[in-house]
Jmol script that loads the backbone (N, CA, C; Angstrom):
load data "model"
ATOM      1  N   UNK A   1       1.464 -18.744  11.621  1.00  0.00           N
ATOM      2  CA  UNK A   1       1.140 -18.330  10.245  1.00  0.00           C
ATOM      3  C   UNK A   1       0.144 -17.168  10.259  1.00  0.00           C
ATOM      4  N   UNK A   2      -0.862 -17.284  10.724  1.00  0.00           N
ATOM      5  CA  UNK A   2      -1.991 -16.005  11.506  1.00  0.00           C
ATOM      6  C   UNK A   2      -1.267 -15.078  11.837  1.00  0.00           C
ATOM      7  N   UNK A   3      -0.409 -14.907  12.384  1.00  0.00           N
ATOM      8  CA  UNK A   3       0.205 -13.947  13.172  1.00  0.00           C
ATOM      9  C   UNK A   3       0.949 -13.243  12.108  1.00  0.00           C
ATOM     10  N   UNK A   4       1.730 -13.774  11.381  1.00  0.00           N
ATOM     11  CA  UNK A   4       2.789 -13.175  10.301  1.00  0.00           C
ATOM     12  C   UNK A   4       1.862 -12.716   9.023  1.00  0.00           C
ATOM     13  N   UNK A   5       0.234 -13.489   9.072  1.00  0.00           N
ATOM     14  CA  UNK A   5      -0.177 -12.286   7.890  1.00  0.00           C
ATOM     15  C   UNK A   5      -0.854 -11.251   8.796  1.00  0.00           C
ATOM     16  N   UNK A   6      -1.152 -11.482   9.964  1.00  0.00           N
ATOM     17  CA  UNK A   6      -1.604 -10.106  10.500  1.00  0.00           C
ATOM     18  C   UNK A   6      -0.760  -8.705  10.628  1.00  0.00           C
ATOM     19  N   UNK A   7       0.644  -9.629  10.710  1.00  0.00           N
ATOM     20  CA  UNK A   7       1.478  -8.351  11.103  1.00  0.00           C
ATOM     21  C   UNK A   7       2.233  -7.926   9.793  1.00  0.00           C
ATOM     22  N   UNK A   8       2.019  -8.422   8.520  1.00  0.00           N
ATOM     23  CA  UNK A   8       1.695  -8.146   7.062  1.00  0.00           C
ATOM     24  C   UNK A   8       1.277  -7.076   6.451  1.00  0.00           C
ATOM     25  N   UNK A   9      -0.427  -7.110   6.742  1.00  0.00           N
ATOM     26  CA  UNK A   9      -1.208  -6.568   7.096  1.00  0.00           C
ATOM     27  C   UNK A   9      -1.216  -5.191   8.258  1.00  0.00           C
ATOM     28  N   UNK A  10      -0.896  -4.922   8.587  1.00  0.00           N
ATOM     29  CA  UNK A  10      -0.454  -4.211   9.478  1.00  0.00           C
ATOM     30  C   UNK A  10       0.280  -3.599   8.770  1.00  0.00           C
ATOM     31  N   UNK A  11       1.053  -3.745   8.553  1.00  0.00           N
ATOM     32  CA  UNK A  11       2.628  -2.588   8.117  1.00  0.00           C
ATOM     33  C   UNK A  11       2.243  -2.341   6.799  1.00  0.00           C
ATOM     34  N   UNK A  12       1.496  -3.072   5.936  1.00  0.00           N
ATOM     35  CA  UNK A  12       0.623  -2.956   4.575  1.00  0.00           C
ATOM     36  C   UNK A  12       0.096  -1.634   4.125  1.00  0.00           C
ATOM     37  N   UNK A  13      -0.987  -1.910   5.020  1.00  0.00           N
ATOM     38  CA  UNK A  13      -2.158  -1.383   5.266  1.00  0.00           C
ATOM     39  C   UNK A  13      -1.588   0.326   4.974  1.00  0.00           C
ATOM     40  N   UNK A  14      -0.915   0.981   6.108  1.00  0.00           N
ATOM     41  CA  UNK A  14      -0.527   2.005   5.997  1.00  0.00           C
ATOM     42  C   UNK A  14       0.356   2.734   4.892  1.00  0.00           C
ATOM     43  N   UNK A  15       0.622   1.676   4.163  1.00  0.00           N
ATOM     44  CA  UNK A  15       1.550   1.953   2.755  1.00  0.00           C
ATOM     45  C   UNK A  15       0.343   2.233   1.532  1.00  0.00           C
ATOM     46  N   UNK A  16      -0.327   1.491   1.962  1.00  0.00           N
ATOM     47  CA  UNK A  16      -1.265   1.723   0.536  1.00  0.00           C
ATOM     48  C   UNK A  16      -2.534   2.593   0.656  1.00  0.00           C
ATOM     49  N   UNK A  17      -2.520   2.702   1.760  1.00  0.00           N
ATOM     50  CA  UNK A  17      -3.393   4.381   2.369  1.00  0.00           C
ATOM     51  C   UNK A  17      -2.669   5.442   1.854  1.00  0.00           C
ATOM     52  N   UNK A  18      -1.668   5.490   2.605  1.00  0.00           N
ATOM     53  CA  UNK A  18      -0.474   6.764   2.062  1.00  0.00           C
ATOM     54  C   UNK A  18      -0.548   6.883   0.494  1.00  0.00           C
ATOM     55  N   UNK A  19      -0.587   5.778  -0.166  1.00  0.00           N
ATOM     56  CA  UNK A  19      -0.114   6.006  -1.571  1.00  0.00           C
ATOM     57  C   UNK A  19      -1.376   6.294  -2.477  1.00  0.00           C
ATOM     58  N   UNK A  20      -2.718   5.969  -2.265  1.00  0.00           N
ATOM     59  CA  UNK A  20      -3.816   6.279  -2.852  1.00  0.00           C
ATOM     60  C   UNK A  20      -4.067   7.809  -1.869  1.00  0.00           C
ATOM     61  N   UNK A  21      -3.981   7.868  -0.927  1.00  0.00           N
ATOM     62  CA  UNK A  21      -3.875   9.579  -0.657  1.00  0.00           C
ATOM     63  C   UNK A  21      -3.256  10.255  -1.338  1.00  0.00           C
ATOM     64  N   UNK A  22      -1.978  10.537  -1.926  1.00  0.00           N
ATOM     65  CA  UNK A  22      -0.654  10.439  -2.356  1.00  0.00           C
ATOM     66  C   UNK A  22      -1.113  10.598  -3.963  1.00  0.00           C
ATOM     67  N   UNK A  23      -1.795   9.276  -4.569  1.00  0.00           N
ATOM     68  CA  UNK A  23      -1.932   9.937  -6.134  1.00  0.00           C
ATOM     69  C   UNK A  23      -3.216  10.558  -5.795  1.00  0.00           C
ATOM     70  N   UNK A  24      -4.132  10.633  -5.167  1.00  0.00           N
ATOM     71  CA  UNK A  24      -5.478  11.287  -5.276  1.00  0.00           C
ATOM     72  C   UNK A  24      -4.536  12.833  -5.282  1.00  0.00           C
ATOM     73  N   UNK A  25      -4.000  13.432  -4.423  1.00  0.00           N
ATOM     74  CA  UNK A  25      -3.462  14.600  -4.354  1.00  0.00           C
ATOM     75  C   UNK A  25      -2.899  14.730  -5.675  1.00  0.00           C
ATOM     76  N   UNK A  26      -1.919  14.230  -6.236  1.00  0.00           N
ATOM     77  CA  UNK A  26      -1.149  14.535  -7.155  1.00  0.00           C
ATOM     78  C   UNK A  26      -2.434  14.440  -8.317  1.00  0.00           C
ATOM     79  N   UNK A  27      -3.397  13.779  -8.727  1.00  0.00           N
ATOM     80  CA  UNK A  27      -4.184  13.747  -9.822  1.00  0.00           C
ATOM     81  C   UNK A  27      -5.131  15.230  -9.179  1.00  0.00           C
TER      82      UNK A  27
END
end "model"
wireframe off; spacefill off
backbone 0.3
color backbone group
């Protein structure tokens, strides 16, 4: 169970970086 939210987390993480980079640029 640990493992599957880490690796969640993981693949997450980089989506919602991208996307608040992403509207900061566009605003």
């Amino acid at each position: 169970m640990r493992k599957l939210i880490n690796m969640s987390i993981s693949l997450w993480l980089p989506h919602t970086y991208n996307f608040v980079y992403f509207s900061i640029r566009v605003y």
